[in-house]
C-alpha positions in Angstrom: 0.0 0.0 0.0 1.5 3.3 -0.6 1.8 5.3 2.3 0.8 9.0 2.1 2.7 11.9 4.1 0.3 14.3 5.8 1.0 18.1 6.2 2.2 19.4 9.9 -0.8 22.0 9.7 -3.5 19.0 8.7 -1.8 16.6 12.2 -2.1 19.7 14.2 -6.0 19.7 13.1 -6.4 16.3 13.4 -5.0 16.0 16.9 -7.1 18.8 18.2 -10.1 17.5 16.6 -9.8 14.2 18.5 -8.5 16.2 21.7 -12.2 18.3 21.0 -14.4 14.9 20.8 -12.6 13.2 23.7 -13.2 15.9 25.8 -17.0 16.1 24.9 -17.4 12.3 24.9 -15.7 13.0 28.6 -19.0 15.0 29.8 -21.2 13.2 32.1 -24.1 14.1 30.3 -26.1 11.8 28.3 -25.4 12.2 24.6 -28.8 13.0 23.6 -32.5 14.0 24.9 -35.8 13.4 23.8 -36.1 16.9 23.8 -32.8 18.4 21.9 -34.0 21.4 20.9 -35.6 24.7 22.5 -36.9 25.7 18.8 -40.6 24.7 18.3 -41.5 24.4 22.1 -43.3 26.2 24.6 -41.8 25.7 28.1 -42.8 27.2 31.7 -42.1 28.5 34.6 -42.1 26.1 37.4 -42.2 28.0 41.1 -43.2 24.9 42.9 -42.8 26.7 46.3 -46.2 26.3 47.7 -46.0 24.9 51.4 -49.1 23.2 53.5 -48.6 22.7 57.2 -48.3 19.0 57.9 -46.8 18.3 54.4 -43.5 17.2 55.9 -41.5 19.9 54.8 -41.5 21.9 58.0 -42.0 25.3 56.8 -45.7 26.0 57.7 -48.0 27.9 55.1 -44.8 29.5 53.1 -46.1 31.1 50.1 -49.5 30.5 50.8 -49.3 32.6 54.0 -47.2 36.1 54.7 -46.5 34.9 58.0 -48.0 31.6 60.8 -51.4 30.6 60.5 -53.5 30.6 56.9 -56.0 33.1 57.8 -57.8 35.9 55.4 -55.1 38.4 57.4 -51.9 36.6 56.2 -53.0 35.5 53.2 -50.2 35.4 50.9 -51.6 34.8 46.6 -54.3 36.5 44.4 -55.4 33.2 43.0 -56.7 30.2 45.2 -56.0 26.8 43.6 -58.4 24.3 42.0 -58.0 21.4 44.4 -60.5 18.7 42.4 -57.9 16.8 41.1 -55.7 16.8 43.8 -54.7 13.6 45.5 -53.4 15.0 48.3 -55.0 18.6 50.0 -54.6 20.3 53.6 -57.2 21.8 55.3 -57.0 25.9 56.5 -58.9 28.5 58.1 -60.4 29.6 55.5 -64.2 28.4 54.4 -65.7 28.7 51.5 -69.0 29.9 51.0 -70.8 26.7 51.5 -69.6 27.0 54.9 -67.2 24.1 54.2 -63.5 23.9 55.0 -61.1 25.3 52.6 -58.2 23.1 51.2 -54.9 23.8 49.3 -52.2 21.6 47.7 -48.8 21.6 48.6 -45.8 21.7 46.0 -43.7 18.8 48.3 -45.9 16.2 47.7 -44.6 13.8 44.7 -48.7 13.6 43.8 -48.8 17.2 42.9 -45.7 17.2 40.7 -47.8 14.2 38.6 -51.1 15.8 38.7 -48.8 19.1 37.1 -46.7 17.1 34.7 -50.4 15.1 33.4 -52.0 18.6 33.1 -48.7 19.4 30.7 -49.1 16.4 29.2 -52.7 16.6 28.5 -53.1 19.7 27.0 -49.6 19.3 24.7 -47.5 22.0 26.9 -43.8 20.6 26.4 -42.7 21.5 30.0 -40.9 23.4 32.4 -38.0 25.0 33.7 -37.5 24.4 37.7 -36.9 27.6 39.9 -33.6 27.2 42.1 -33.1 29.7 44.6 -30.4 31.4 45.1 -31.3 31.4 49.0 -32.0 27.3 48.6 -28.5 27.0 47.6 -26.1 28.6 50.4 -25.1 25.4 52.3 -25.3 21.4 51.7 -28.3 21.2 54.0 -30.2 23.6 51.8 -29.4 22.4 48.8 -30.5 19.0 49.4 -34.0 20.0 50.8 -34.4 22.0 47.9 -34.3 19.3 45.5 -36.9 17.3 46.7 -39.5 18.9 44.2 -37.3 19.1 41.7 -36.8 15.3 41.8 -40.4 15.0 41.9 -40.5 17.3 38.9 -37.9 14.6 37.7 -40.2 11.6 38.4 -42.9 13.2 37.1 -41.7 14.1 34.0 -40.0 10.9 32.7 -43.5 9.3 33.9 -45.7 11.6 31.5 -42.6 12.1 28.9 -42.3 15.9 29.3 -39.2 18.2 29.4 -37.3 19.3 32.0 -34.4 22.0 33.0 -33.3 23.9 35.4 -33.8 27.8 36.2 -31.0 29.3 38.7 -32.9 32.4 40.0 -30.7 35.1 41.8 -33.3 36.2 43.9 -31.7 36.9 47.1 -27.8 37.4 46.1 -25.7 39.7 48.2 -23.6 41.8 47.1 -21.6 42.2 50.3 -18.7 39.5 49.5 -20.8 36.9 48.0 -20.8 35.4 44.7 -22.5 32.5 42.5 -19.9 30.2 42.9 -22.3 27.6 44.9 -24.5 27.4 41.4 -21.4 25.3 40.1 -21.4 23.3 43.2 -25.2 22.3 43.3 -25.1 21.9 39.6 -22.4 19.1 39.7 -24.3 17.6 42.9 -27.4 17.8 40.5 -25.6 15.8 37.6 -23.7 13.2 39.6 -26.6 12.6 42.3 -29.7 13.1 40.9 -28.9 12.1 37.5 -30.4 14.9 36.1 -29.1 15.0 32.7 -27.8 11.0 33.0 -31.1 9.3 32.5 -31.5 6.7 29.7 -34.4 8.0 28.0 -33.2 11.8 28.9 -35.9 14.1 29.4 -33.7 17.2 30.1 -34.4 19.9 27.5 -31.2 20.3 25.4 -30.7 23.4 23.1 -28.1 23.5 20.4 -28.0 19.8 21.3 -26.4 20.6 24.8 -28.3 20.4 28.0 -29.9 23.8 28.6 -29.4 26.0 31.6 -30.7 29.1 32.5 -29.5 31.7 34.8 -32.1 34.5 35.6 -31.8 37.9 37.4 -29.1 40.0 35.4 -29.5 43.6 34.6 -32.0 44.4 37.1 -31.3 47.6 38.7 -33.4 47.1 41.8 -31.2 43.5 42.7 -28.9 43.7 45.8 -25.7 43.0 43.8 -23.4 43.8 40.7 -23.2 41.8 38.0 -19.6 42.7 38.0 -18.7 41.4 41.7 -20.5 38.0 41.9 -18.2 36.2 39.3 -21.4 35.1 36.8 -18.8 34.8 33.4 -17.0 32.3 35.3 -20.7 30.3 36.0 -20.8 30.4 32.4 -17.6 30.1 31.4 -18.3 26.2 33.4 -21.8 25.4 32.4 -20.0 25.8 28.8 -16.5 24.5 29.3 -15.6 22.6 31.8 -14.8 19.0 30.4 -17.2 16.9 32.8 -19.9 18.7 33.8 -19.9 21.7 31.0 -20.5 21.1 27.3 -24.3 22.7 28.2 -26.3 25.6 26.4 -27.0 28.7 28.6 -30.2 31.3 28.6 -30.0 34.6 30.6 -33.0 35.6 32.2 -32.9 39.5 31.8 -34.9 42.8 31.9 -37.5 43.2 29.0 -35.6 46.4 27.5 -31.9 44.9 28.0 -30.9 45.6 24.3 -31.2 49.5 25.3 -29.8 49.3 28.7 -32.3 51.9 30.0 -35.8 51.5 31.3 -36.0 48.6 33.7 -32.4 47.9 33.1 -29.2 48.8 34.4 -27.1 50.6 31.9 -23.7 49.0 33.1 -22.6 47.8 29.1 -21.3 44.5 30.8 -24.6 43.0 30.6 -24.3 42.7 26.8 -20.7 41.0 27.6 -22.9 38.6 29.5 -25.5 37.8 27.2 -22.9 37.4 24.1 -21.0 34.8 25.8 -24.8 32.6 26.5 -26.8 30.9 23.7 -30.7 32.0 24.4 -31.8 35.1 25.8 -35.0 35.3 27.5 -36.4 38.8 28.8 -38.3 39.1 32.0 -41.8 41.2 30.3 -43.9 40.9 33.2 -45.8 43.8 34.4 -44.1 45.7 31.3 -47.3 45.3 28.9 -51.1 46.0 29.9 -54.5 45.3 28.5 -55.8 48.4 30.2 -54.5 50.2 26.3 -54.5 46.8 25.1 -54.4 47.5 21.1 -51.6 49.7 21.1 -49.6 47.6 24.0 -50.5 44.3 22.1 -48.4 45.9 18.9 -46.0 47.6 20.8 -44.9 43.7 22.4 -44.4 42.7 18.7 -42.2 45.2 17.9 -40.3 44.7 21.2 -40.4 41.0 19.9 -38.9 42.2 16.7 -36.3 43.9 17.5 -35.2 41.8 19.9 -35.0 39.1 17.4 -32.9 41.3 15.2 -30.9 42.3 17.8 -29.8 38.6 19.4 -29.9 37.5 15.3 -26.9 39.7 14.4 -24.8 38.1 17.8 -26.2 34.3 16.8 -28.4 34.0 19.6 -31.5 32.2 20.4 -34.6 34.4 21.6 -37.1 33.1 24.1 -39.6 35.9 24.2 -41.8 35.6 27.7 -45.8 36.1 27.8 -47.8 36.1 30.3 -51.8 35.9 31.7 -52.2 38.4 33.2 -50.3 39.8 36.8 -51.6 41.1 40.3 -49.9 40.8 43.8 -52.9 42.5 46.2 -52.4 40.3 49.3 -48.6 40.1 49.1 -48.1 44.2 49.4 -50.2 43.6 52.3 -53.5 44.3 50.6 -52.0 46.7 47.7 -50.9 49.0 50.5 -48.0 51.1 50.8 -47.6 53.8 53.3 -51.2 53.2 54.0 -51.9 54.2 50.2 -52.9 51.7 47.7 -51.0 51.1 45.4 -51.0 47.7 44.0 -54.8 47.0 42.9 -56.4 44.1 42.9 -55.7 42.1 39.5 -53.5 44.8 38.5 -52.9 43.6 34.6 -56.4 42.2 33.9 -56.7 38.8 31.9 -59.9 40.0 29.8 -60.8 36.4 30.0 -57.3 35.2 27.8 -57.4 38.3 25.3 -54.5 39.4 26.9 -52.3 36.6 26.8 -53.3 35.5 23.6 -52.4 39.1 21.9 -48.8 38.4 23.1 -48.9 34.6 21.8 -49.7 36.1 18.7 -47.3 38.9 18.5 -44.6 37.3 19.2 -45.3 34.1 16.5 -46.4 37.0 13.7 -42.4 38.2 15.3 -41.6 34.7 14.2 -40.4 33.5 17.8 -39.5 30.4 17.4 -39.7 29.0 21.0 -41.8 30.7 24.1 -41.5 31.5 27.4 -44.2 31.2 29.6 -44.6 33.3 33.2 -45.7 31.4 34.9 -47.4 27.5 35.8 -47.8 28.2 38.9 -47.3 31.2 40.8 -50.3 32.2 42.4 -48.2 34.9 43.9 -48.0 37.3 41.6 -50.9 36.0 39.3 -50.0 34.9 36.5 -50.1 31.0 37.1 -52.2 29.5 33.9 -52.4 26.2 35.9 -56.1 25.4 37.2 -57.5 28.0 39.8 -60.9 28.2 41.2 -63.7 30.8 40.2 -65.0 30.4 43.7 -62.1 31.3 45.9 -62.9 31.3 49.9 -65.5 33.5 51.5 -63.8 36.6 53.1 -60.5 37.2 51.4 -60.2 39.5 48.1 -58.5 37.0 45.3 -58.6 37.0 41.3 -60.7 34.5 39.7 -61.2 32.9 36.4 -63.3 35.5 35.3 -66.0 33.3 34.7 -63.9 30.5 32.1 -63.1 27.2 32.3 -60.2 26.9 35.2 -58.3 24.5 32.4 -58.5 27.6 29.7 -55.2 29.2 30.1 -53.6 25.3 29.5 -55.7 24.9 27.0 -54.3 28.2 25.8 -51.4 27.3 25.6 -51.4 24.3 24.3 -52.9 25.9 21.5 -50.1 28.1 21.5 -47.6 25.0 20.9 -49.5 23.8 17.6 -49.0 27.3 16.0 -45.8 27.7 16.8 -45.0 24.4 15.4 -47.7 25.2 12.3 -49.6 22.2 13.0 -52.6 24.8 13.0 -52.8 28.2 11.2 -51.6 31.5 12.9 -54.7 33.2 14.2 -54.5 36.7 15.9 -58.1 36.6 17.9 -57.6 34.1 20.4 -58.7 30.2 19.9 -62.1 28.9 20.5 -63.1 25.7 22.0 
């Protein structure tokens, strides 16, 4: 056979080509998902932070309550919770106008993750990406306690064949001395023992064919901390790089008006350094749009859309624009009040029965969005959960309701939302009907 002499430059590639695809077979991530791409799918937010006294977590009414005992004084949300379906429900103070006892959920329990994950499943909703604290995340005790619902979101998910990632949320960073280095400690304690990205079928969400993390909370002038002091590049720099538990895709959760760096958004330029090193951007839009001047808002999002597409297009990033139902947080601002004046009204950002949410749905597909974010599955809180809440909430507290629809409309929304996105039904600007 005749041998054939190859070039010094051509070795030199070769080598470092296999160096490159020893490394990456060197991950401990499975090589594929059953979700490997972002693009086409609509994925929520996942709080999953609702507490129950005597659910076995040991931390009361959290979320549900500002402070002790469930009562119409301490109440905590501006939606109350569809309980049907629920396997498992705890009893409060509360009554409801029947005179009978009035029960919640609690986010621990494994049966609630199910019910959640079947809802998704049902109504053709690809998934969700799982909050993690900043706060949860400080010490080993913390960090185990607050996996256990992500690892029933785990569960949950394989069982009923939905997506899954994870969502570090800086919400409660200090700036005095402290940095995000404990995100690359919990993530490695999430791949090596809870598998997360390991499983055989994988039902992580990859993006760009790399399991998908997101970081949220950049840019925000109102945070306690400096995106220059708390060491986030080097986060990044490891979710990308590092030859074991790297090799993933990262989205930056950041304000809605971060191309400008004015607005709701800190005009340090470094936050474009940031975003240029990740690989999806996803701005935070909630409470920035309003039905109250709904025709003019609902074109004013698809322009932001637009923009925003042309703006992360010329950099080569993915865009994950965020929609929403509808907000209000009443009894958390202690009943809209500040300094005795009230300030925070009562369903705040109406739904107008889905108009609302479907007039950013539709702006940002006519944007040509090719994946959505959705704020949020859950979160009573703040009001914007499209999960199932009742139309009869308890007698003597002041709480949104459904406005009269079905309390399944905004998953059935959004489901609906999927199938355009995907064009397996036409793009329709007035919202679907059943």
């Amino acid at each position: 056979m005749k041998s054939v002499s190859i070039p010094l430059l051509c070795l030199l590639t070769i080598i470092l080509g296999v160096g490159r695809l020893t490394a990456a077979a060197q991950t401990k991530h499975h090589p594929t998902s059953r979700f490997p791409s972002y693009a086409g799918r609509v994925m929520c937010g996942y709080q999953g932070w609702f507490r129950a006294e005597g659910d076995g977590s040991g931390e009361g009414w959290s979320h549900y309550s500002e402070r002790g005992l469930l009562s119409a004084a301490t109440l905590h949300p501006d939606f109350w919770p569809d309980i049907a379906e629920y396997e498992k429900t705890y009893p409060t103070a509360l009554t409801n106008h029947d005179g009978s006892i009035a029960r919640v959920f609690s986010s621990w329990d494994q049966s609630t993750a199910d019910l959640h994950f079947r809802w998704m499943q049902q109504y053709g909703i690809d998934g969700v990406f799982v909050q993690r604290f900043f706060g949860g995340l400080r010490t080993p005790e913390r960090r185990k306690k607050s996996r256990v619902v992500l690892e029933n979101c785990l569960r949950a998910a394989r069982q009923h064949e939905r997506a899954i990632a994870v969502m570090y949320d800086l919400s409660g960073l200090r700036d005095a001395g402290e940095d995000c280095s404990v995100i690359i400690q919990d993530w490695k304690e999430l791949v090596d023992d809870l598998n997360i990205t390991r499983q055989n079928p994988n039902h992580y969400l990859y993006h760009r064919g790399k399991p998908l993390v997101t970081i949220w909370g950049l840019g925000f002038p109102d945070r306690g901390y400096n995106i220059r002091n708390i060491e986030i590049d080097k986060v990044i720099s490891f979710l990308k790089s590092d030859p074991q538990y790297g090799g993933c895709s990262v989205m930056l959760g950041v304000p809605t008006y971060f191309r400008d760096l004015n607005i709701d958004t800190n005009p340090d330029p470094y936050l474009h350094q940031l975003i240029e090193s990740a690989d999806v951007v996803m701005p935070w839009m909630v409470q920035r749009f309003t039905p109250l001047v709904h025709q003019f808002d609902g074109a004013r999002y698809q322009e932001q859309v637009k923009a925003d597409l042309a703006w992360c297009g010329k950099r080569k990033l993915d865009y994950a624009p965020c929609v929403y139902p509808g907000f209000s947080w009443y009894n958390m601002h202690e009943h809209g009040r500040g300094d005795n004046v009230l300030i925070y009204p009562l369903n705040q950002i109406p739904r107008q029965k889905g108009r609302f949410y479907w007039s950013q749905i539709s702006g940002a597909l006519q944007a040509q969005a090719g994946m959505l974010y959705v704020a949020m599955f859950d979160e009573m809180d703040e009001g914007t959960a499209i999960f199932k809440c009742s139309d009869h909430p308890p007698a003597g507290v002041r709480l949104c309701d459904n406005e009269g629809m079905p309390t399944d409309h905004y998953l059935w929304l959004t489901g609906q939302a999927g199938k355009m996105l995907r064009g397996e039904i036409p793009l329709s600007t007035s919202m679907p009907k059943r």
